[in-house]
C-alpha positions, 0 to 999 in steps of 0.5 A: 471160300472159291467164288463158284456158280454153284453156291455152298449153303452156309450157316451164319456164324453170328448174329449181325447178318440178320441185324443188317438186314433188320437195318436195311430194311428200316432205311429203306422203309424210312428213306434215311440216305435221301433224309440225310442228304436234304438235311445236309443240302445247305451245309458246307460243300465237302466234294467227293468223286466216285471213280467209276467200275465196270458194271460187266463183271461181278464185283470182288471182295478188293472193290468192297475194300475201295467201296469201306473207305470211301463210305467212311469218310462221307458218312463222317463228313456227313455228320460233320455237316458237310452237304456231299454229293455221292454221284454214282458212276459207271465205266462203259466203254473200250477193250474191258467192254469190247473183250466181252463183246467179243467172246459172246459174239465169237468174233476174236479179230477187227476183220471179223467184227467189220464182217458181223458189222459193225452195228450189230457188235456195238449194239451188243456192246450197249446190251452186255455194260449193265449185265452185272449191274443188280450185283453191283447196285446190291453189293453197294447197299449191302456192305452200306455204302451211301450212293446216289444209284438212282442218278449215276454219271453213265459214261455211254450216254449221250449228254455225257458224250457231248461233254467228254466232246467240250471238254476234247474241245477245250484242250484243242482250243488251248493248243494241245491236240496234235497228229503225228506219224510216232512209234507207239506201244501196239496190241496186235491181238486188239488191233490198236494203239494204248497210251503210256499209263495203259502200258504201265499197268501191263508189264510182266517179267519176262524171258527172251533170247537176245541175240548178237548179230554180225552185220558184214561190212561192205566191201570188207571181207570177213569183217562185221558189225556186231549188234545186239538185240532182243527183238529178232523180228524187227530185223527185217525192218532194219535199215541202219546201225547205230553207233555213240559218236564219242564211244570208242570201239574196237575191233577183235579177231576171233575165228578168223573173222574181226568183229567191230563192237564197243570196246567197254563192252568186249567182256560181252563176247563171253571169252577173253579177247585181246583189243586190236585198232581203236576208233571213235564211233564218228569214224564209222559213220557213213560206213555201208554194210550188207543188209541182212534181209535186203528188199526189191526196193532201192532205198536212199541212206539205208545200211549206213552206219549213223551216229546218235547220242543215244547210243550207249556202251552200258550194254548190248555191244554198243551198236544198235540196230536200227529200224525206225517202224518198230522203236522210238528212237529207231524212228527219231534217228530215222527222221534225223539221217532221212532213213526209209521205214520198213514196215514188216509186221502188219496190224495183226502182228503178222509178219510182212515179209513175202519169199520168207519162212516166218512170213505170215507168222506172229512176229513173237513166233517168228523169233525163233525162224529168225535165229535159225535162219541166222545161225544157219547163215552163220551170221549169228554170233551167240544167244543168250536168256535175257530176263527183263520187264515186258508190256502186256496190253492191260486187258487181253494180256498179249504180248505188245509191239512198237510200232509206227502208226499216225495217231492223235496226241494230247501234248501232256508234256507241255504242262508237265511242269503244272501237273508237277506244282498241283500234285505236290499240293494233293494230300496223298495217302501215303504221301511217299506214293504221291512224291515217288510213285506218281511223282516219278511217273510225271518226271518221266510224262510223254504225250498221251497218245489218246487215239484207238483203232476200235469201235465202242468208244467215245468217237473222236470229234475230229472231222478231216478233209480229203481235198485240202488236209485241214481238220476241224475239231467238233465241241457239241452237237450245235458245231454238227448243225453248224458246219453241216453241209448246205441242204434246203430240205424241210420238214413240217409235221401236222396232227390231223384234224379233230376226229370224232374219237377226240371228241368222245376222249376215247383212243382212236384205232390205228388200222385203216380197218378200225377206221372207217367209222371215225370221221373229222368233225366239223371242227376238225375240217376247219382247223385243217383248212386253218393250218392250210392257208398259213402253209401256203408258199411253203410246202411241196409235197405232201405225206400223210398216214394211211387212216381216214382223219389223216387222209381226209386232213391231207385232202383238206391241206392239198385243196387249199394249197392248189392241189399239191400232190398227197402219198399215203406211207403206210407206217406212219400211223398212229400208234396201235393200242391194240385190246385198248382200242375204243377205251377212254383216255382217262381208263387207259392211263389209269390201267397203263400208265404213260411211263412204263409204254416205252417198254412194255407194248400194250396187249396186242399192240405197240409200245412207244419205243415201237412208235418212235423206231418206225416214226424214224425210219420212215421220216428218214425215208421220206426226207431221201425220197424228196431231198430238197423238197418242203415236206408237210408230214399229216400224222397223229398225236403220239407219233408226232411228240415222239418224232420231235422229241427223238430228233430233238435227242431227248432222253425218255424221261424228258418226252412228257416234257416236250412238245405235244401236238394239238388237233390241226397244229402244225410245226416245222422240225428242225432237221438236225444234222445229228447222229442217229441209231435207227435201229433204236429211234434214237439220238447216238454219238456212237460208231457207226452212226457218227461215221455217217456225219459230213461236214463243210469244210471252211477252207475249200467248202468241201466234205469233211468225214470224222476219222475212223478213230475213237478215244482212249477209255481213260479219257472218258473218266479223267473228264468226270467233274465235267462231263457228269454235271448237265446243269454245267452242259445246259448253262455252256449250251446257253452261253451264260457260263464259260470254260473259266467258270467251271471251279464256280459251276461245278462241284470243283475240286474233289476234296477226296478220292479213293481207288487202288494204288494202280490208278496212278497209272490211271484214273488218278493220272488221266484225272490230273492231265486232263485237268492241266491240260484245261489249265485248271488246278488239280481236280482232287485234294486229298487221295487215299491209295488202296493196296492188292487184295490177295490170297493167304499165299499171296497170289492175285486172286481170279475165278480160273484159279478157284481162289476169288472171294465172293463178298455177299458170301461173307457178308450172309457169314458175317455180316457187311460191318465185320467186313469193313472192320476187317478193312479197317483195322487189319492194316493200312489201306495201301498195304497188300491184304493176305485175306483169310476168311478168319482174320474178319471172323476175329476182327468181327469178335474183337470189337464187333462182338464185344460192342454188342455185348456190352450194349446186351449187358447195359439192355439186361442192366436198366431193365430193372432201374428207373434211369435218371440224368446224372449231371455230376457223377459220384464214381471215380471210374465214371469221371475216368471214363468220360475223360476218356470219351473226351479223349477218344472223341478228339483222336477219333475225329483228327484222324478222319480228318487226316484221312487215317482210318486205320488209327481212327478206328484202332483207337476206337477198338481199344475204348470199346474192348479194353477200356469199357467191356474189359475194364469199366464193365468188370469193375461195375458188375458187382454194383450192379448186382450189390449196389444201391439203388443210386449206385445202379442208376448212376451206372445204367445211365453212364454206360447207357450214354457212353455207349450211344457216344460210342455208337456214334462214333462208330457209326461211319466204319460200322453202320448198320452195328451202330443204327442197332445198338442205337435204335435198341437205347430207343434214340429217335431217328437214325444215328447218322442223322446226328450230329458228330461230337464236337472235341472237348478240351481236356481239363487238367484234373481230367487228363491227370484221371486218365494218366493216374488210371493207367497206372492203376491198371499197369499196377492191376496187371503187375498183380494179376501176374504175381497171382498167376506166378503164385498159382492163385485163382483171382477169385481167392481173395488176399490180405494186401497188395503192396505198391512200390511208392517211388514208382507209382504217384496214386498214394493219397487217391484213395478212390483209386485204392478201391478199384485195385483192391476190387479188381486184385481181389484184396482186403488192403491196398499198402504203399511202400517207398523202400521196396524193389519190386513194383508190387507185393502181394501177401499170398498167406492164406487165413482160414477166412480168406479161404472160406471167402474164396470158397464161397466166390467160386461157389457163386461162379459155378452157379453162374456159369449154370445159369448161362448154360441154361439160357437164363436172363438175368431177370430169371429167379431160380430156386437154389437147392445146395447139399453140403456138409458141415463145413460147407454149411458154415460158408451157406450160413454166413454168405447166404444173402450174397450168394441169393444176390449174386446168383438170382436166387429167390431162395436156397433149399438146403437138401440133397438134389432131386432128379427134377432139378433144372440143372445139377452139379457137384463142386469141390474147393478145397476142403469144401464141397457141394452139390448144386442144383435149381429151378426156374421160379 
C-alpha cells in the first residue's frame, strides 16, 4: 500500500471505520476531550510532555505507532484521575525547515540564499512550517489521540523564543557557555557546524581508499615515514607526523628504499619483511621531513615529527599524519607543540589549494587526484579498501568533514557526572536502552557545540564588541531595552478630537476625499486644546494624518504649543473600511466581526494586519526623519491601538486587550528597542531583524552587535518544560518567581514520555542536558522507547521508494483501533515492526472482531429478557468469570502502571477471545435458547456487565471500539469519563475457581482432541468421558462435571484413579447416541440457513422438512428442541416447494432430510 498522490479507492474491510466516524462525531458534538479535562483539573497532577514533530511533511505510519502509546497511557491516567496536561507542540526551526526552504526557493547554497536575501528566505521559512499541519491536526484525532491542538507550544513564536532565551541565560549565568577555536563535525553542503548527538544519528557504513604514505626524511636519502590515512585530502593541511613516545619502531628495507613504521604494525606492509634498528617513537621526535605539498609561507615547527600519547600501534602504521584543521587530536597536539594550522578546504567543502589539480573540487572528489598525484611521485606505498562507519549530516545526507571553526559551546562535560546520577534514576523502557545505549552515550559526552552557521533558527542572544572583545549574553527583550544604546527620541500618539462620525457612532471615512463633510465638534476642539496644554515643554515636532479631524486636531495642538511646525504623512490615516463607510459601528460589528479583520480586508478596503504594517513602517520613518527629537503623532483610533500593541509585541489575540485610544487622548509609547519584521508589523526574534539590534557595551560604552550565529535546533525542544508555560514567563517578567522555582511553577518533571529509540541522540538527550545544565533534576520519570517502523523486507520505508504507508489509508480500511491494536500486541514498542498490512487486519479479527461480536450476540440476547440486577449469581461458570474479571482487572492496571502495554493488552486479548467469546459464550448458548427465564436473565445480565467492565478496560488501547459497544448498552456519558476499576483482591474460593476451571478447560481440550483422534464430529454425543483422577483434583465439583459434559458433549463425566492416560472416552455408538447426533447436526444445518439468509435471531420461520420414516422417528421425538433451536414458529412435514425461502437436502448417517423455510 504505496503512499502515492494519486489515491487508490478502496472499500472498507469491516465495519469499525464507519463506527469511528460515528464516534468522532459524537465527541465533537459533545466536547468530550475538553469535559474530561475539566472533570480532572483537580485531580492529581500526572505530567506528560509531548515531544514535538515537524509539521512540513505528512505524518507516517511510525508517528501513528509514538502517537498509540502515548494516547494510551494518558487515557488510562485519566481514568485513574490524574489531572494531565497534553500540550501539543510543534518543531519549527533548522535544516528540516531550511532544506525545504531551499528546495521550493531553488537556492542550494548559503551564497546563494545571502543574494535572495535573507528576508525573503526566512519569511519563506515561516510560511512553509504549517504546510502539513491539517494532516497532522487530522491524523491525531483520527487514530483518537487526545491532544490539546487548540493551544500547542510553537517553537517559532515569540513568547517561546524569549524563554528558549532565559532559559540560554541561566546556563551562562551557571558558568557553562563558552567560545572556542575546536575541530568540529562540518556539513560542507549545509554550511554549518552539528553537535555530537546530530552526528550520532547520521553514520553509514562506508567504503574508503586509505592510504599508506611515505613522508621523506630530510636530509636522509631514500628513507621515510610511513603514515597511514583514510582522508587524502586533509594531506595538505599536514604539517606534522606524529609518533607514541614508548612505541618502538623499526626501520625495513624494502626496494632499496627504508621505511620507518611501527614495529607491532610490520604485518601491515602486506609481505614478509625482516625488522632492521629499533627506536622508541621519543627518539624520533624533533626529526624534519619534506612536506608533501609545501606552502609560500614559512611556517615555525611545522614538518617535525612530535611525540603524543594518542598515538597507537593498533592500527595504521603507527604514525599519524598531523594537520590540526581537520581532527581533534590533530588540533590538540597542534596546540601543545605550537604547530600552524592550515586551512585547505573552505566552508563549502571546496578545496583551497591554489597551483593544485583538485583545486576547487569537493575535498571528498579530490581523494582520488590526490592518490594519483601520489603515485605518480612515487611517494605512495599501497592502497587499500577500508570499510568503517562514516558521518552523514542527519538531514541532507552528505558526507561530513572536521574542521576547525570558532563556535559557541555549552560545557555539558561539567555535569557529566549529574546527568549520570539522574538517568540512573528514570524508568527506561526497556531498561537495557537507558544503562547501554543512552548510558554509554553519556559515558562518552563532550561539549555540545551548540552554535550554527544558518538563518532559521533561535538567534543566539550573544552580542560581542569589536573595541574591546568582551561579550554579553541576553535573557529577555527587557535586557535589549536595558543595555540599549543612549537615544532621547520619544514618541507620543494622540486620537483626534471628537468629529462628528464619533458622535453619530457611525465609521468615519479614511480618504481626505470622504472627509470634507466631517468636522471636530465642539467637544472635540476642546479636548484637543485639553491634551495641548498638558504637552507643553515636551513636544518638538508635530505629525499628523492627512484627514481634516486630524489636521484640524494638529493645528489646535501646534497653536497652543507656540506654533510647532505640523507634517501631513499621507499613510498614517485611518483605517479604510471601504463598501463600509458611513455605516454604524454597531451594523458593522454585527456583519464583521473585530476578530476575523486581521485577515480578511473589509470589501474594498484594508484589513487590520494592513493597518498595522503601514502604522509600522511609517512611525519607523518618521522616528529616522527626526531622531532625537520629541514627536507628537495625531492619528485615528484603530490605527493608534494597533501601533501600541504592535510595538508593545503583543500577539493578535491580545490586541482587544490592549490600550484603546479615546477622542483627544494622548500618550507616550515606549520605543523599544526591540527586533521588528516591518514587513509583517510585527514584533520577530528571528534573523534578520535581531541582526539589527546594537547594544551598549558596559565595558567601553561602545557598540555591541549579536553574532551572526543561530542555536542548535535540538536546543530548542530540549528547553520545552520551560519555554512552553507563559504563565512561568509572565511570573519570571514580574520578579515573583525565580530559576529555582521553576519544579514548583511548572508542570515539573514529566512523569512520561515516548518517542523513537533514536532520541537518545536527541530529544531525550538535549532534554536531560539542559536540564542538568540548569542544575535541575532530570526533567522525565519514565520513558518508553519505540522501535523502526519497516517494511516486510525489513527496509526503511520512504515515498521514493514506493514502500511508505499512508496511516489514513488504513484507518478508512480498518479502522484507527486496529491500528493501535496492531501496535499494541504485535510486539514490544521498541522492537523493530516488519508492517504487513495483514498482520493489522488479523489483529483487528482477533480481538477487535471478536469484542463486537460478542457484544452483538449479548445485543441480540437481551432483546427478548427483561434484565434485572443479579446480586449473587447461581452458575458456577458466572462465579468463574467475575474472578476472572477480578483478575484481569488487577493484571491489566500493574502493567500500565509499569508502562507494559504490550502485556496489558495481551492479557486483555486473551479475557475477550478465549475466556468469554470462546469459552464463557460457548457454554451459555444453549441457556439462551433452552433455558429458564431466570436462567436467561442471569446470564443477559452477567455477560451484559462483564462486557461494559471490558469496554472499560479496553477503553484506553481502543477508544472509539470501547465508546460504541458502550454507547450501544445505553451507559450515559462517555466511558472514558468513568472511572477505572479499582483491583479487587482475590478471595480464596476465587482464586481456587480460576485454578479448578483451568483444568476443566486443559481436560476440555484433552477430549476434544481424543474425538479428533477418533474421527467424531463433537456434535455426535458420547456415553462417558473418563478423568484420570491422580491428575485432575475436581472430582467432588460437581457443577464442574456439567460444564465438561456439555462442552465434550457426553451424557456422564467418570473418574478414575488407576488409569494412565489423562482422559477416556467411550467412543461406542448406541442407536440413541446416533439419533441424537442426528438430530444436532440437523439443527446446525438449519442454523447455518438462517445465517446465510441475514436472519436475526428474533426472525421465526416456518420449518418445512421431507423425510423418511427413519427420519420421522428423530422429527417425533426432538420436534420441540429443534423449533427452540432453530426459531421455528412451526415444522411443516412435507415435501419442499419451489417457494421456500431457503432449500437444502442433508445426509447423516442413515438419515436424510430435505429442509426448507420461510419468514413468519
Amino acid at each position: 500500500m504505496a503512499d502515492t498522490d494519486k489515491k487508490e479507492k478502496r472499500v472498507p474491510k469491516t465495519i469499525f471505520p464507519q463506527i469511528e466516524e460515528e464516534i468522532l462525531s459524537y465527541w465533537a458534538k459533545n466536547d468530550t476531550f475538553k469535559k474530561l479535562v475539566k472533570k480532572t483539573a483537580k485531580g492529581k497532577p500526572f505530567v506528560f510532555y509531548e515531544g514535538p514533530p515537524y509539521a512540513n511533511g505528512r505524518p507516517g505510519i511510525h508517528h501513528v505507532l509514538a502517537r498509540a502509546y502515548k494516547d494510551v497511557i494518558l487515557r488510562f491516567r485519566t481514568m485513574q484521575g490524574y489531572a494531565i496536561p497534553r500540550k501539543a507542540g510543534w518543531d519549527t526551526h533548522g535544516l528540516p525547515t531550511e532544506m525545504e526552504v531551499e528546495k521550493k526557493l531553488n537556492v542550494h547554497t548559503k551564497k546563494k540564499i545571502e543574494e535572495l536575501g535573507l528576508e525573503k528566505f526566512v519569511e519563506t521559512a515561516r510560511e512553509n512550517v504549517f504546510e502539513y499541519k491539517a494532516d497532522w491536526e487530522k491524523m491525531t484525532e483520527r487514530m483518537g489521540y487526545w491532544l490539546d491542538l487548540e493551544h500547542p507550544y510553537v517553537t517559532m513564536t515569540n513568547e517561546y523564543i524569549e524563554g528558549l532565551w532565559w532559559v540560554f541565560g541561566q546556563i551562562a549565568r551557571n558558568g557553562y557557555v563558552y567560545r572556542d577555536y575546536k575541530v568540529l563535525p562540518w556539513c560542507p553542503r549545509c554550511e554549518t557546524s552539528l553537535s555530537s548527538h546530530e552526528v550520532a544519528q547520521g553514520y553509514k557504513k562506508t567504503k574508503d581508499t586509505s592510504l599508506y604514505i611515505k613522508f621523506p626524511v630530510k636530509g636522509e636519502k631514500n628513507t621515510f615515514f610511513l603514515a597511514w590515512t583514510t582522508t587524502p585530502w586533509t594531506l595538505p593541511g599536514n604539517v606534522a607526523l606524529a609518533v607514541n613516545p614508548k612505541a618502538v619502531y623499526v626501520t625495513v628495507t624494502h626496494n632499496g628504499e627504508k621505511l620507518i613504521l611501527g614495529k607491532d604494525r610490520i604485518s601491515s606492509l602486506g609481505e614478509e619483511y625482516s625488522g632492521g634498528e629499533e627506536k622508541r617513537g621519543n627518539d624520533f621526535a624533533g626529526m624534519a621531513y619534506e612536506p608533501l605539498y609545501p606552502t609560500k609561507e614559512k611556517h615555525k615547527n611545522a614538518y617535525t615529527v612530535i611525540a603524543d600519547d594518542f598515538v597507537t600501534t593498533e592500527d595504521g602504521t603507527g604514525i599519524v599524519h598531523i594537520a590540526p584543521a581537520f581532527g581533534a587530536d590533530d588540533q590538540r597536539v597542534g596546540k601543545k607543540h605550537d604547530l600552524p594550522t592550515l586551512v585547505t578546504v573552505g566552508e563549502d567543502g571546496q578545496m583551497k589549494t591554489p597551483g593544485y589539480a583538485w583545486d576547487k573540487k569537493i575535498f571528498s572528489d579530490a581523494n582520488a587526484i590526490i592518490t594519483k598525484d601520489l603515485a605518480e611521485k612515487k611517494l605512495l606505498f599501497k592502497k587499500e579498501i577500508y570499510e568503517h562507519d562514516y558521518p552523514y549530516c542527519w538531514r541532507c545526507k552528505s558526507a561530513l568533514m572536521y574542521y576547525a571553526k570558532n563556535s559557541w559551546f555549552l560545557r555539558t562535560t561539567a555535569v557529566k557526572s549529574a546527568m549520570q546520577k539522574e538517568n540512573a534514576k528514570i524508568g527506561w523502557h526497556p531498561d537495557f536502552v537507558g544503562k547501554n545505549r543512552f548510558g554509554e552515550w553519556l559515558r562518552e559526552n563532550v561539549d555540545w557545540a551548540i552554535s550554527r552557521e544558518r538563518y532559521w533558527g533561535m538567534p543566539l542572544p550573544i552580542w560581542t564588541c569589536a573595541s574591546c572583545d568582551s561579550h554579553e549574553i541576553v535573557s529577555s527583550l527587557d535586557d535589549l531595552d536595558r543595555r540599549a544604546m543612549p537615544d532621547t527620541t520619544e514618541l507620543y500618539v494622540m486620537r483626534h478630537g471628537e468629529a462628528t462620525h464619533n458622535k453619530a457612532g457611525i465609521v468615519g471615512p479614511a480618504t481626505p476625499k470622504t472627509d470634507k463633510k466631517n468636522q471636530l465638534t465642539e467637544k472635540g476642539k476642546k479636548q484637543a486644546q485639553q491634551t495641548a496644554r498638558a504637552l507643553k515643554g515636551k513636544i518638538d515636532v508635530i505629525v499628523c494624518s492627512p484627514l481634516k479631524r486630524t489636521k484640524d486636531t494638529a493645528h489646535i495642538v501646534s497653536k497652543e504649543l507656540d506654533g510647532i511646525p505640523v507634517e501631513v504623512e499621507e499613510s498614517i490615516h485611518d483605517i479604510d473600511v471601504g463598501d463600509y463607510t458611513g455605516k454604524t459601528i454597531t451594523e458593522v460589528n454585527k456583519i464583521f466581526p473585530r476578530e476575523t479583520r486581521f485577515a480578511t480586508p473589509f470589501p474594498n478596503g484594508e484589513s487590520m494586519r494592513d493597518v498595522r504594517v503601514r502604522m509600522m513602517n511609517n512611525i519607523r520613518d518618521i522616528i529616522t526623519r527626526h531622531k532625537g527629537k520629541r514627536i507628537l503623532v495625531v492619528s485615528h483610533g484603530d490605527p493608534l491601538w494597533e501601533l501600541y500593541a504592535a510595538l508593545e509585541g503583543k500577539k493578535e489575540e491580545d490586541f482587544f486587550d490592549s490600550w484603546y485610544p479615546n477622542t483627544g487622548e494622548v500618550k507616550k509609547l515606549r520605543l523599544h528597542n526591540w527586533p521588528y519584521s516591518f514587513t509583517r508589523g510585527e514584533l520577530d526574534f528571528h534573523r534578520p531583524y535581531i541582526d539589527n539590534i546594537v547594544l551598549r557595551c558596559p565595558s567601553c560604552n561602545e557598540e555591541m552587535h549579536r553574532i551572526p550565529d543561530v542555536a542548535d535546533v535540538w536546543f530548542d525542544s530540549g528547553s520545552m518544560p520551560y519555554a512552553q508555560n507563559e504563565k512561568f514567563w509572565a511570573k519570571i517578567k514580574s520578579k515573583t518567581v525565580g530559576a529555582r522555582d521553576i519544579k514548583k511553577t511548572i508542570p515539573y518533571p514529566a512523569d512520561y514520555i515516548a518517542e523513537g529509540i533514536d532520541q537518545t541522540r536527541g530529544w531525550f538527550y538535549t532534554l536531560l542536558a539542559v536540564s542538568s545544565l540548569m542544575h535541575l533534576p532530570a526533567p522525565y520519570k519514565n520513558v518508553i522507547t519505540m522501535g523502526l517502523v519497516l517494511d516486510k523486507k525489513g527496509e526503511k520505508m520512504s515515498k521514493s521508494r514506493g514502500n511508505a504507508v499512508d496511516p489514513f489509508s488504513l484507518f478508512s480500511l480498518y479502522g484507527a483501533d486496529a491500528v493501535r491494536w496492531y501496535f499494541y500486541t504485535l510486539n514490544q514498542p521498541w522492537d523493530e515492526k516488519l508492517f504487513e498490512e495483514k498482520d493489522v487486519q488479523a489483529a483487528s479479527r482477533k480481538f477487535l472482531m471478536i469484542f463486537w461480536n460478542v457484544f452483538q450476540y449479548w445485543d441480540g440476547a437481551q432483546g427478548g429478557v427483561s434484565v434485572k440486577k443479579i446480586t449473587r449469581p447461581t452458575l458456577t461458570l458466572h462465579d468463574w468469570l467475575y474472578a476472572r474479571l477480578h483478575e484481569v482487572t488487577r493484571e491489566v492496571t500493574e502493567y500500565l502502571e509499569a508502562y507494559d502495554v504490550v502485556r496489558a493488552a495481551r492479557v486483555l486479548e486473551e479475557f475477550v477471545g478465549e475466556d468469554i467469546s470462546r469459552w464463557y459464550v460457548r457454554r451459555v448458548r444453549d441457556a439462551v435458547k433452552l433455558g429458564s427465564k431466570a436462567e436467561q436473565q442471569e446470564i443477559v445480565y452477567v455477560l451484559g456487565d462483564v462486557l461494559q467492565a471490558a469496554a472499560t478496560l479496553a477503553a484506553p488501547f481502543t477508544p472509539f471500539l470501547s465508546e460504541a459497544i458502550s454507547a450501544r448498552m445505553k451507559k450515559s456519558g462517555s466511558v472514558h469519563e468513568s472511572s477505572w476499576p479499582k483491583n479487587k483482591t482475590l478471595t480464596v474460593k476465587e482464586k481456587t475457581l480460576i485454578k479448578d476451571m483451568k483444568e476443566v478447560r486443559e481436560i476440555v481440550s484433552l477430549a476434544l482432541q481424543a474425538r479428533t483422534q477418533a474421527g467424531i464430529k463433537v456434535r455426535q454425543p458420547l456415553a462417558s468421558l473418563t478423568i484420570r483422577t491422580a491428575q485432575y483434583h475436581i472430582e467432588k465439583k460437581k457443577a464442574l462435571h456439567e460444564l465438561i459434559a456439555g462442552e465434550v458433549n457426553v451424557k456422564q463425566v467418570l473418574f478414575d484413579a488407576k488409569m494412565k492416560e489423562a482422559v477416556r472416552l467411550d467412543t461406542v455408538l448406541t442407536p440413541e447416541l446416533k439419533k441424537e447426533g442426528a438430530f444436532r447436526e440437523l439443527t446446525r444445518q438449519i442454523q447455518g440457513m438462517r445465517k446465510e439468509a441475514g436472519l436475526t435471531p428474533k426472525d421465526k420461520i416456518i420449518l418445512h422438512i421431507g423425510t423418511d420414516e427413519k427420519g420421522e422417528e428423530i422429527l417425533s421425538q426432538y420436534e420441540h428442541d429443534i423449533k427452540q433451536g432453530v426459531g421455528a414458529h412451526a415444522i411443516v412435514r412435507e415435501a419442499l416447494s419451489h417457494q421456500l425461502f431457503m432449500k437444502t437436502s442433508l445426509q447423516v448417517d442413515d438419515y436424510y432430510f430435505e429442509i426448507g423455510f420461510v419468514k413468519r
